[in-house]
N, C-alpha and C positions, 0 to 999 in steps of 0.2 A: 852534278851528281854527288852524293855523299857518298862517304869513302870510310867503310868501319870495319874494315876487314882486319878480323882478330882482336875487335875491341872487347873488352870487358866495361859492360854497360849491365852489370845484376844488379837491379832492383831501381831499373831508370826508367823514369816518366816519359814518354813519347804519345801520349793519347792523344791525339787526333796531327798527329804530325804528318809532315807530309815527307814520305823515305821511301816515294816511288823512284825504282833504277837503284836506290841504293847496293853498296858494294860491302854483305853482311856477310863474306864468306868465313868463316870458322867464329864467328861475334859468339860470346858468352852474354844473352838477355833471360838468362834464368830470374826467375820473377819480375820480370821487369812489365810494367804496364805501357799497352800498345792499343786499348782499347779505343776504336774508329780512325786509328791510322791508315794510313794510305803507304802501302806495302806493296803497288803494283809493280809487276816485273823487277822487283827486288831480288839480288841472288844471295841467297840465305845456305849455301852450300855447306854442309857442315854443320851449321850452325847451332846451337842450343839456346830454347826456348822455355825450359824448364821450368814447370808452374807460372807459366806469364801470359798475361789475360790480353789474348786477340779479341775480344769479346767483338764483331761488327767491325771488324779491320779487312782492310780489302787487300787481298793477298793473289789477285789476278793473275798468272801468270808470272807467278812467284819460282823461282829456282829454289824447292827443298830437298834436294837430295841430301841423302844422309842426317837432315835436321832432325836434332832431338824437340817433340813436342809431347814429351811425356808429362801429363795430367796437366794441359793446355788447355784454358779456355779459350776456345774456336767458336763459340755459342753465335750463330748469324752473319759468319765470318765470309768473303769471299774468298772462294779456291779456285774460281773457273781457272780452264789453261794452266792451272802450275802442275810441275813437277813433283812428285811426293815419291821417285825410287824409294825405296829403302829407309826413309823417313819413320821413328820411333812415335805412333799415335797413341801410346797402351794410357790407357786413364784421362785423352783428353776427351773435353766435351765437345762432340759435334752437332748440339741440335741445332736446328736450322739451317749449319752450314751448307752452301753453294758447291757443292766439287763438279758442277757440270764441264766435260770438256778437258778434269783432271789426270794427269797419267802419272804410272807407275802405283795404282794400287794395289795389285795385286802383290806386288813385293813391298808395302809396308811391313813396317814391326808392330804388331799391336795384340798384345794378350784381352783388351778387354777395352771398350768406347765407351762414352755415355751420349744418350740419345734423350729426347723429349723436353715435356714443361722444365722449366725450372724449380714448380712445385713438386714434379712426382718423376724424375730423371729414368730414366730405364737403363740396366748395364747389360750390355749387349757381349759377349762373346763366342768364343768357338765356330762352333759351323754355321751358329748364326748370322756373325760379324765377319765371316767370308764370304757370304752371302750376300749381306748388304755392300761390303766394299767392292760385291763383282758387280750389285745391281747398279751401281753410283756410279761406275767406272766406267757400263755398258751405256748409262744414259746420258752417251756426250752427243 
């Protein structure tokens, strides 16, 4: 099991690593590239992700409580099974993502998501983006 709790890892390379069961609780990976990593049942408690590209990273049964993924590229990413209490989503991209099976979203943080192509994104908020996180939440 890797063990990076409380590392400061901004702006580090892990794309397509493998950091499933990782121990990422309070980790600083603000910008840090994570694109097609393997993230499953990783406990990301705390932790901040801050503009850092999950882009297709499988995040299964991920522990993010409290995680910052403010303006996260999520684009394709899996969520099934994780944890998202209280987790900051305001400005990440979630099209295509997976959250089937995900809890806690009704208590995210999020002013505003981005949804769709990557040619013509759509920003999603207010009663809209409670809407969709209650529709996503219900269809586990």
């Amino acid at each position: 099991m890797v063990k990076l709790h409380g590392a400061n890892l901004a702006s580090a390379s892990f794309a397509q690593a493998n950091l499933s069961g990782a121990q990422m609780t309070k980790a600083n990976l603000d910008h840090a590239s994570l694109r097609k990593a393997n993230l499953r049942e990783a406990n990301a408690l705390r932790a901040s992700f801050y503009e850092a590209d999950l882009q297709g990273a499988d995040l299964s049964g991920a522990d993010l409580v409290n995680a910052n993924l403010e303006f996260t590229c999520l684009r394709g990413a899996q969520l099934g099974g994780a944890t998202l209490n209280g987790a900051n989503l305001t400005g990440a991209d979630l099209s295509g993502a997976d959250l089937s099976g995900a809890s806690g979203l009704a208590s995210v943080h999020a002013s505003w998501i981005m949804l769709g192509p990557e040619q013509a994104p759509t920003r999603l908020e207010g009663e809209a983006l409670r809407s969709w996180l209650g529709a996503v939440g219900a269809a586990k």
